[in-house]
N, C-alpha and C positions, 0 to 999 in steps of 0.2 A: 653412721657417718659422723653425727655429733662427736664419738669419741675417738675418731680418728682426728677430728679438727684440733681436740682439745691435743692429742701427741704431737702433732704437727709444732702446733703452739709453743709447748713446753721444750720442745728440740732447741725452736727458735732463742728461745727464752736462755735455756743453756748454753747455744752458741753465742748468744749476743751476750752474755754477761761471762762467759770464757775470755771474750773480744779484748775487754777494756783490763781484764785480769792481767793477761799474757803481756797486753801493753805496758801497764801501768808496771810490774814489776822488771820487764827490761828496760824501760826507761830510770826507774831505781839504779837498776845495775850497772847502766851508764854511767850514771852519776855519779858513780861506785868509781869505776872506772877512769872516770874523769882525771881522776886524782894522779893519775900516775902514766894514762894515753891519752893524746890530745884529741877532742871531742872528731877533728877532722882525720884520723886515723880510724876512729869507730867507727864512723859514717862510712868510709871507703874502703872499709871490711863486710860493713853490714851489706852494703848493694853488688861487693863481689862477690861474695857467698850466694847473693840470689839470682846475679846473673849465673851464676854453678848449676844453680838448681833449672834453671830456664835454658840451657845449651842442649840436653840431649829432645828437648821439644821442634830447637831450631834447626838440630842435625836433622830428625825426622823430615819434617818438612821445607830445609831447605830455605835458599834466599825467600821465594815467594811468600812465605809464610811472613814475612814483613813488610812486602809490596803495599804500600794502602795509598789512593788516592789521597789520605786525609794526613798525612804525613806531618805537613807544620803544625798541625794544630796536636798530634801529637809527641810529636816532639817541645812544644810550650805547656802540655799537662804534663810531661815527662820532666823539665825544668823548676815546672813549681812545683812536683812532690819535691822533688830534690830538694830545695830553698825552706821547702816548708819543714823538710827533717834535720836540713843541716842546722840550719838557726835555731830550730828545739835544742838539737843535741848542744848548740853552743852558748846557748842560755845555761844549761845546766848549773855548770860552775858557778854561776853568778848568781842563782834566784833558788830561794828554795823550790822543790820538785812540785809541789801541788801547785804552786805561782805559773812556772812555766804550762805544766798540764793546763792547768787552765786557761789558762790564755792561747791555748793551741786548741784548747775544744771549742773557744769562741766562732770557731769556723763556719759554722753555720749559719750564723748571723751578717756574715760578710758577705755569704752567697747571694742571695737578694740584689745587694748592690753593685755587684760584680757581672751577676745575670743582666741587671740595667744598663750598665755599661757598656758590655760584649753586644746582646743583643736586642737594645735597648725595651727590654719589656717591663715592661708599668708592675709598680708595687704596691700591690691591693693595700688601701688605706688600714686594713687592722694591723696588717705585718709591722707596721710602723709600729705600734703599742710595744709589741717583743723587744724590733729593732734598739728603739729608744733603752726601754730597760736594760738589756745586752750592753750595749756601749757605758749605758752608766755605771753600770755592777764594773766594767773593765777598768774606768777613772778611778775609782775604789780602789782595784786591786794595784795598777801602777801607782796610782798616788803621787801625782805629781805637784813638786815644788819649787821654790823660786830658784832653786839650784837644778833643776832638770829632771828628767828620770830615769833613773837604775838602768845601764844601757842592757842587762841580763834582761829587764822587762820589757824593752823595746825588739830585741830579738824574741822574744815569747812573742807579744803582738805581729812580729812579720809573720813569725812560723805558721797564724793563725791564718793572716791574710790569705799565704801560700796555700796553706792545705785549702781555703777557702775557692779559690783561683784553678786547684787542680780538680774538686769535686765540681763546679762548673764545666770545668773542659772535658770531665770525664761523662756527664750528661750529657753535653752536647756528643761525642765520639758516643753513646753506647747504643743510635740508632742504625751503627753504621761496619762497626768494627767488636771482632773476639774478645773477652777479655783477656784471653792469653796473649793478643797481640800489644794489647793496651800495656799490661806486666811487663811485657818483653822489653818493648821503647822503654818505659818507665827506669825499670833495672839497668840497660844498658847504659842509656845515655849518662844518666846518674853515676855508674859508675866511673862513666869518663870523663864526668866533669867532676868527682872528686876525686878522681888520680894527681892533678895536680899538687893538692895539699896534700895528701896521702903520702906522696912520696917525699915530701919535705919533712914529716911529721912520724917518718915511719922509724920505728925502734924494735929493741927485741922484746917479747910480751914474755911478763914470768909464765912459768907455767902454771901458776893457781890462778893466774889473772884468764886463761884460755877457757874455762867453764865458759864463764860469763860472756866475754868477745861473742863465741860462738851462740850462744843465746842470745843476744841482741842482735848478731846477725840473721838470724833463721826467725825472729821473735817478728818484724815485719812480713814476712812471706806466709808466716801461721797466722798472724791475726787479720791477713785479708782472707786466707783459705775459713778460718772460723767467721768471719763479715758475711762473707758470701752463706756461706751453711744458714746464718742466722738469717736472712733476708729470703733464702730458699725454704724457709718453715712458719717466718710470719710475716704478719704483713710491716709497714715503715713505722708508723704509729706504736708499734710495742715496742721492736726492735731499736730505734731511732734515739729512742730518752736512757736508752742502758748504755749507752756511751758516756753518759756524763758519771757512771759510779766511777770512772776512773778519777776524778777530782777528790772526792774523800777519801778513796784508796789510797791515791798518792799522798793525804793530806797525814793519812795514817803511817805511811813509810816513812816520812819525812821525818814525823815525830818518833819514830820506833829507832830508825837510826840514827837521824844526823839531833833530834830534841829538837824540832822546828816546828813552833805552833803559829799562824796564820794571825794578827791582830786583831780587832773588833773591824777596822775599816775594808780591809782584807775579807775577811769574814761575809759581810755582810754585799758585795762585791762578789763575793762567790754564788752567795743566793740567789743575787738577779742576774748572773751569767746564764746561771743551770736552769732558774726557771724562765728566762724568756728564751734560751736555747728549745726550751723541751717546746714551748709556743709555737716557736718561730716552724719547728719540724712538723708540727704535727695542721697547723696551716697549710703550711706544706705539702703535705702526705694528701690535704682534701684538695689540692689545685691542680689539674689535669697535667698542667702545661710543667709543673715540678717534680712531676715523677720521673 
């Protein structure tokens, strides 16, 4: 048995750091991308391609397969993936790619507060310790000055909020509802709320530009399907802290294509994102009511 645990482990381990892989370099590709399709024509490729992938589910089973008493509330975690991908993708342009990653992985540190908010539950006094460091490694990275801040870092920090807001609401919904149903909302609506821009935004894609499109759009539907796999192998504690290699991953893209090295304030701003994120998770992971 011990060494089936230890396979289990290692799958985990595999799929949790495949996770931030698959991410980290479609969000590159975006960025790529950016150059020449408007951030909001990505997006409203990316979530039509996975509503593609999610209809022959729906044909099966039919309206009912979306019936859920809990409906508004997924439908407002279905609004805040949206928000939280759009505003990454629309940072891009504007901040280098490790900037934005990071301040979208700050998500976790938002949950706490957001969970007190929603359903007013108390934040056990060490959480604070993380909290506090998290926020302050973020003032670091935005850097702000008598003239404002970077509004590419200010969309980084929403897209964090966002994702922060949707992993909340997606706790709350997962005592209740499938995740295929969760995906389902999530895709759809998403993609009906960026059809708007989409279609203002919409142009002809070269043909060397369609690799990539199509990998950033199937590139979110594989790294929840590898999420899941890695969470089905270990427990949150292992799994949980291998989302932040995506910040030096990216930090390494940045530099490899665009010559983007991070500053010492930056820098050091990254260190207390990543370690009181890994804090704040694994707190977490030991508190009943966080699982």
């Amino acid at each position: 048995m011990p060494g089936q645990d230890r396979h289990h482990i290692s799958l985990g381990l595999f799929y949790g750091l495949a996770t931030p892989v698959v991410a980290s370099t479609a969000t590159a590709a975006a960025k790529y991308l950016s150059t020449d399709l408007s951030p909001w024509f990505i997006v409203w490729v990316q979530y039509g391609l996975c509503s593609l992938i999610m209809l022959p589910w729906i044909l099966r089973g039919g309206t009912r397969v979306l019936s859920s008493r809990r409906a508004p509330l997924l439908i407002v975690r279905s609004l805040a993936g949206w928000l939280g991908f759009t505003t990454y993708f629309l940072a891009l342009p504007h901040i280098p790619l490790v900037d934005a990653t990071l301040l979208r992985a700050a998500a976790p540190l938002w949950v706490p507060l957001i969970v007190w908010l929603w359903a007013r539950e108390a934040i056990p006094g060490s959480r604070w310790i993380g909290l506090i460091g998290g926020f302050a490694g973020i003032l670091l990275v935005l850097q702000p000055s008598l003239d404002g801040v970077n509004g590419g870092h200010l969309l980084g920090a929403l897209a964090g909020l966002a994702l922060a807001t949707s992993m909340a609401t997606t706790r709350g919904l997962s005592t209740s509802e499938p995740a295929a149903r969760v995906l389902c909302y999530y895709f759809l609506i998403s993609f009906l709320a960026s059809t708007p821009m989409g279609l203002v935004h919409l142009k002809p894609v070269a043909i060397e530009l369609l690799p990539g499109l199509v990998y950033v759009g199937l590139s979110i539907f594989l790294t929840m399907v590898l999420y899941t796999r890695a969470y089905t192998h270990a427990p949150t504690t292992v799994v949980a802290p291998l989302s932040y290699i995506a910040v030096p991953l990216s930090g390494l893209l940045d530099w490899w294509f665009w010559q983007t090295l991070p500053n010492t304030l930056a820098l050091g701003g990254s260190v207390l994102v990543i370690g009181s994120g890994i804090v704040t998770v694994a707190l977490s992971a030991r508190t009943r009511s966080e699982h």
